[in-house]
Structures are given as structure tokens and as C-alpha cells.
C-alpha positions as CSV (number, residue, x, y, z in Angstrom):
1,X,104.6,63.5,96.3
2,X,105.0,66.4,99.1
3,X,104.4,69.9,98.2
4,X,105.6,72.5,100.6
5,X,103.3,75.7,101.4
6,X,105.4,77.9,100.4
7,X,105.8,76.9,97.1
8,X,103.3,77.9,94.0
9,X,101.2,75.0,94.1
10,X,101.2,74.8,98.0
11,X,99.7,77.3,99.6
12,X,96.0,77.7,99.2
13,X,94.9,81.2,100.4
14,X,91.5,80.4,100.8
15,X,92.2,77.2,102.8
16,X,95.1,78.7,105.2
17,X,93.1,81.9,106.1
18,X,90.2,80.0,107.3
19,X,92.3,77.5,108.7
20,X,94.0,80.5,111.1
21,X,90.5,82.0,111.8
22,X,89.1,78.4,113.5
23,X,92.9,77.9,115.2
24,X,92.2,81.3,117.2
25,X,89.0,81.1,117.9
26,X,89.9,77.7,119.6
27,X,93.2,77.9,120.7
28,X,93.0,78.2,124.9
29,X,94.1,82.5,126.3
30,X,97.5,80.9,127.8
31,X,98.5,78.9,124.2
32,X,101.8,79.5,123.1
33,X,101.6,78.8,119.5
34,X,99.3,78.5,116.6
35,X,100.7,75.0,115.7
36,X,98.6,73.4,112.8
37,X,96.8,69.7,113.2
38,X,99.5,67.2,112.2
39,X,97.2,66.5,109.5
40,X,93.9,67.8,107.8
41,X,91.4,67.3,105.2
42,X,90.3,70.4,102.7
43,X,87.3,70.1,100.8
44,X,87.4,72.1,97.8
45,X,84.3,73.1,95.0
46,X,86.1,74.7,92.7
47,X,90.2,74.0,92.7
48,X,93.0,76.3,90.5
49,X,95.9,73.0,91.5
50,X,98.5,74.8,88.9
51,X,97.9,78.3,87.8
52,X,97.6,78.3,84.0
53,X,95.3,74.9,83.8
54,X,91.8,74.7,84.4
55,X,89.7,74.6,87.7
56,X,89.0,71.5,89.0
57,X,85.4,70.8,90.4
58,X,84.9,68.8,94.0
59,X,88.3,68.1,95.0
60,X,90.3,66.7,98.1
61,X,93.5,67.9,99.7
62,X,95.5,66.2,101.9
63,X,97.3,67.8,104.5
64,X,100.5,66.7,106.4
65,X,102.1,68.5,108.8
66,X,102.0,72.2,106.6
67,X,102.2,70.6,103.6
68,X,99.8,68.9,100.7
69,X,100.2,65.5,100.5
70,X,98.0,64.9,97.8
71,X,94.8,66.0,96.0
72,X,92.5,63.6,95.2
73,X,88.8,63.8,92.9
74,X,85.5,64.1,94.6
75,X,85.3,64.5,98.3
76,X,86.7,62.1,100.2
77,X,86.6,61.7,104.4
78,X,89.9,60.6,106.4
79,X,89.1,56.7,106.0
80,X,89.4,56.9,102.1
81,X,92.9,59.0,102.7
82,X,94.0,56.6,105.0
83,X,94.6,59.6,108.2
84,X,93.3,59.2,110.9
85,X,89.6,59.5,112.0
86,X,89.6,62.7,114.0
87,X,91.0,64.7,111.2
88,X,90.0,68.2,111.2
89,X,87.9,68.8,107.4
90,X,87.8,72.3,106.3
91,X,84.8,73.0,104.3
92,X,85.5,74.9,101.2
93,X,82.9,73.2,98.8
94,X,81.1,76.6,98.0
95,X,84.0,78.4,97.7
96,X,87.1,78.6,94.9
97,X,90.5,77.4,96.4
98,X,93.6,78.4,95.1
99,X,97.5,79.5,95.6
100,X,98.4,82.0,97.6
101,X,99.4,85.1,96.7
102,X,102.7,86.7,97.0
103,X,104.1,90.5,97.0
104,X,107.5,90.8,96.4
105,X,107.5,94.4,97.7
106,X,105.9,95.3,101.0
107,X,106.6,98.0,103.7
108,X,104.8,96.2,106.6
109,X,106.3,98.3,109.7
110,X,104.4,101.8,107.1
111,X,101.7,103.2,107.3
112,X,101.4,104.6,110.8
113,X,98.4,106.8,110.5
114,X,100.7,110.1,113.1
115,X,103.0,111.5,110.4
116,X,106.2,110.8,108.5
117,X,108.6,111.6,111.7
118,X,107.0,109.1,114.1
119,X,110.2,107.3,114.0
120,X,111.6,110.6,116.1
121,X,109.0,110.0,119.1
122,X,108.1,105.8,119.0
123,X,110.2,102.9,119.9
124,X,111.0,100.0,117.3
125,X,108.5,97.6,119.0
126,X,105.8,100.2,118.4
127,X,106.4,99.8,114.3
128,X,106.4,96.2,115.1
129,X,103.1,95.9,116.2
130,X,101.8,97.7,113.2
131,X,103.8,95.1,110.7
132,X,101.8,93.3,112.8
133,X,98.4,94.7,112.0
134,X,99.3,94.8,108.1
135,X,100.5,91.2,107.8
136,X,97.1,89.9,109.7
137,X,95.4,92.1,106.7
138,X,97.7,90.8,104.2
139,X,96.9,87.5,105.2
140,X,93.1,87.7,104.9
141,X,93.7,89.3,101.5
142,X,95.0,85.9,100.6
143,X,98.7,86.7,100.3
144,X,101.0,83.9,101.9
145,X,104.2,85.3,101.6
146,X,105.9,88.6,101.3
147,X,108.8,90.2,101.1
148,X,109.4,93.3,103.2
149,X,111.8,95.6,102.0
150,X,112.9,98.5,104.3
151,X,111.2,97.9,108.0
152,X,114.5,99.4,110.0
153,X,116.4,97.7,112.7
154,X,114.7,94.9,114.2
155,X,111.2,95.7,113.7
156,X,110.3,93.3,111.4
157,X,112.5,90.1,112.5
158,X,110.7,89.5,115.8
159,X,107.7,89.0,113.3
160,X,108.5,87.2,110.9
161,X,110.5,85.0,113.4
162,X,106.7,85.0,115.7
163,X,104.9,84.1,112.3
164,X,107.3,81.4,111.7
165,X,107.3,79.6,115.0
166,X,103.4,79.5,114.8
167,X,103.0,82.3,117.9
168,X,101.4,84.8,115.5
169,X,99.2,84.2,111.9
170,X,100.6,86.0,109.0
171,X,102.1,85.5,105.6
172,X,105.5,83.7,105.2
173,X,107.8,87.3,105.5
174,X,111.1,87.0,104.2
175,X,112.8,90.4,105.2
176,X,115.8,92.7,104.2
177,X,115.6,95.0,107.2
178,X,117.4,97.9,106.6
179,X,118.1,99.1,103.1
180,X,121.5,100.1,101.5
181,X,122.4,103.6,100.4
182,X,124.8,106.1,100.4
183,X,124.7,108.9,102.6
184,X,121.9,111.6,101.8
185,X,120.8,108.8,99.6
186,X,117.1,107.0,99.3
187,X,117.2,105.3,102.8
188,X,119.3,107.9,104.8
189,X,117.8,111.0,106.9
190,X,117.1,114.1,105.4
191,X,116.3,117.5,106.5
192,X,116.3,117.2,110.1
193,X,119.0,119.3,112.4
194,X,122.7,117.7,112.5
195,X,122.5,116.2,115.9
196,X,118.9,114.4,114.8
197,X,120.4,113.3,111.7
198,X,123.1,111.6,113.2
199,X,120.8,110.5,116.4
200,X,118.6,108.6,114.2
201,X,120.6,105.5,113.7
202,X,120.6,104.2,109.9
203,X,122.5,100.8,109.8
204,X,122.2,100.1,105.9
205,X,124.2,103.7,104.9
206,X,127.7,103.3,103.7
207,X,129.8,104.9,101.2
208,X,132.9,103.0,99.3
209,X,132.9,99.3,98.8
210,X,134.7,98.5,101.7
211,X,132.3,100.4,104.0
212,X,128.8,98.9,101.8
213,X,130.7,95.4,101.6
214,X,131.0,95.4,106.0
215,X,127.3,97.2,105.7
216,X,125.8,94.4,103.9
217,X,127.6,91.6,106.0
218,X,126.0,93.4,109.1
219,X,122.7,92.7,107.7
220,X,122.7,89.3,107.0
221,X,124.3,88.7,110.7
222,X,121.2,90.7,111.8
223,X,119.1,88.0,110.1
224,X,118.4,89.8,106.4
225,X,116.7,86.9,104.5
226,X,117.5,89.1,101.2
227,X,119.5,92.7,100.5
228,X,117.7,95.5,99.6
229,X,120.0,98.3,97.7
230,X,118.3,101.6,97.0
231,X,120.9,102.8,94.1
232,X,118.7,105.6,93.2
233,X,117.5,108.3,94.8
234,X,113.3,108.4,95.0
235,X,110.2,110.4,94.5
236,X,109.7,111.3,98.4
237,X,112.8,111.9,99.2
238,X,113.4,115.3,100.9
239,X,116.6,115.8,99.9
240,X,118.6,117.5,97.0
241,X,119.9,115.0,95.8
242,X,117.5,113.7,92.9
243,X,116.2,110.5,91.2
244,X,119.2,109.1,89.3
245,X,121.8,106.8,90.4
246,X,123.7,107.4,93.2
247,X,126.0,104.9,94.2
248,X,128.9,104.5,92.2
249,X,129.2,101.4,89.8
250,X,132.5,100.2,92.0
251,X,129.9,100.6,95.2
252,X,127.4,98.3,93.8
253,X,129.9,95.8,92.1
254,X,131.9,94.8,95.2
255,X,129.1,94.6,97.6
256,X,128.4,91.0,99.3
């Protein structure tokens, strides 16, 4: 039976993080991906197979092309697996193995460390590269996947696409891009002159179901894995407009 990684039982946080580490210390300068062995052996002390059952003690995993082909008792080499003989074994037997994490709320492109209007002086790419440095931390945290919910524009595509394709390591990102609100709403500008206001593009602002329905078709032709609607207002908004609901219930009904 075939389990894929990114499913509960699949990916093994422990396993995959170390896994990446020995990739880029050997992969060559002029590599173009981080492709995993076609198959590999994980030796495990201490295993959690199915959260809610016991550990397991000195157990085998199988490994087939990104995803566990079995798990077997007691640690066995790549003859007694039937793979082949240069398998790559990953040597977790003093260590406990277990699923990956996953956070279904993330802001990877956040946490620029030059103030809250660094969107006003940086290109996208810039908040790219520091998704970039979060997901590399998330990952050796032991979180697998995430879902990132509000990176604007583009800036988290190109990563989660790069993470994908193996040319990056990082977590499995699944990704709204921008989120949807009315205007002067939770994911609009706010207290910046008119011309900045309406310089700083904000694709996921609409108002009306017509205008939210085109709004949130838009998205998924960018490439939104999910749709994230910010109905509310929130806590650091600096706007006027305050914390209850503000789309209309005929604006959140007829969007899709």
C-alpha cells in the first residue's frame, strides 16, 4: 500500500528535514533541483506510524519515489526490502520519527524586520525571498505543509511552484495569494495619501457580488490553491472601520 507525503501518515518531519540537509550538502553549485533518490531506506528508534496509537520501537520505512511504500519491524537493509543495493539509509535510530506538521495559517512573505510600509519601497521578489527564509525555518521546525494566507500578488507562487519542482526545500505551501475584502476593509490600504492608496495595487478588493465573484475567479487564474475572504475587519487595521463584519451577506453568498 502507497502512502503519499503529503498525507497524515506520510510525511515524517524528522526523516524529510534530514533528508534535505544531506541533499544540499551534496547536491553539485550548478544542480537544478533537489530531486529525491528514486528510493530510500529510513531507520527509525522510536516510530508515531498513526497519531493516536502507540510508538513503535526499531522500525523500517520504505521509500519510493516521495512516498512510503511500507514500514516494516526491526531494521532491515535494502536486500531484505527487495530495493536496490545502493539505497541511501537515513539513520534515525536515536531519534523519534513522526508526521509532519502542518499550519493551516501562515504569512510566509511577513515579518520583514524594516517596518509595516516596506511594501511602499521593495519589489515583490524582495517579499519572496523572505517566504523564502521562513519556509526553510518552518521546515526545520518539522512542519511539511502550510497554508499561506495573504502573501500579495505573486510573491508566494514562484515559491511554492520552486518548492514543488524540487529547486528549493520547504514545506508543501498551498497558497491563496491575495485576500478578499471590501474596500477600506481587512486586506485593503489604509491611511496613506489618495494617490498611494490607489498606487498600491490590491487585486483581492471588490465590492458587490458581481465585482467579488470576477475577484475571486482572477485568483484562481493567478494560481490560488484556496480563497482566503477576510469578512471582518481586524485588530491592526488602521482604519475606521472596526472589527465586525463587513461584507454584506449577498457579497459572501454569490462569491465563486
Amino acid at each position: 500500500m502507497r502512502f503519499p507525503f503529503t498525507r497524515s501518515l506520510a510525511v515524517l518531519a524528522t526523516a524529510l528535514t534530514v533528508s534535505i540537509a544531506a541533499l544540499s550538502e551534496s547536491t553539485p553549485a550548478n544542480a537544478t533541483a533537489l530531486a529525491p533518490p528514486p528510493f530510500s531506506i529510513i531507520h527509525a528508534g522510536l516510530l508515531l506510524a498513526v497519531p493516536g496509537k502507540q510508538p513503535v520501537s526499531r522500525a523500517t520505512i520504505a521509500v519510493e519515489k516521495g512516498s512510503i511504500k511500507e514500514i516494516k519491524a526491526g531494521f532491515l537493509d535494502a536486500a531484505a526490502l527487495g530495493l536496490p543495493a545502493d539505497t541511501p539509509v537515513i539513520d534515525l535510530t536515536d531519534k523519534f520519527v513522526m508526521p509532519g506538521f502542518i499550519d493551516l495559517h501562515v504569512h510566509l512573505s511577513g515579518g520583514a524586520e524594516r517596518g509595516r510600509d516596506l511594501n511602499l519601497r521593495e519589489p515583490d521578489n524582495y517579499f519572496t525571498v523572505v517566504a523564502y527564509r521562513s519556509a526553510s525555518a518552518t521546515l526545520m521546525s518539522g512542519f511539511t505543509t502550510v497554508r499561506d494566507l495573504g502573501s500579495t500578488a505573486y510573491t508566494i507562487f514562484g515559491l511554492r511552484d520552486a518548492i514543488r519542482d524540487g529547486i528549493v526545500a520547504g514545506p508543501r505551501i498551498l497558497a491563496s495569494g491575495d485576500p478578499i475584502s471590501p474596500t477600506d476593509g481587512h486586506a485593503d490600504n489604509h491611511n496613506l495619501r489618495e494617490e498611494l492608496l490607489t498606487a498600491v495595487l490590491r487585486r483581492g478588493v471588490c465590492n458587490g457580488p458581481d465585482d467579488c465573484q470576477k475577484v475571486v475567479r482572477e485568483a484562481v487564474r493567478r494560481g490560488a490553491d484556496v480563497i482566503k475572504v477576510m469578512a471582518t475587519g481586524g485588530t491592526l487595521d488602521e482604519s475606521d472601520a472596526g472589527t465586525g463584519q463587513q461584507f454584506t451577506d449577498a457579497d459572501q453568498i454569490n462569491r465563486g
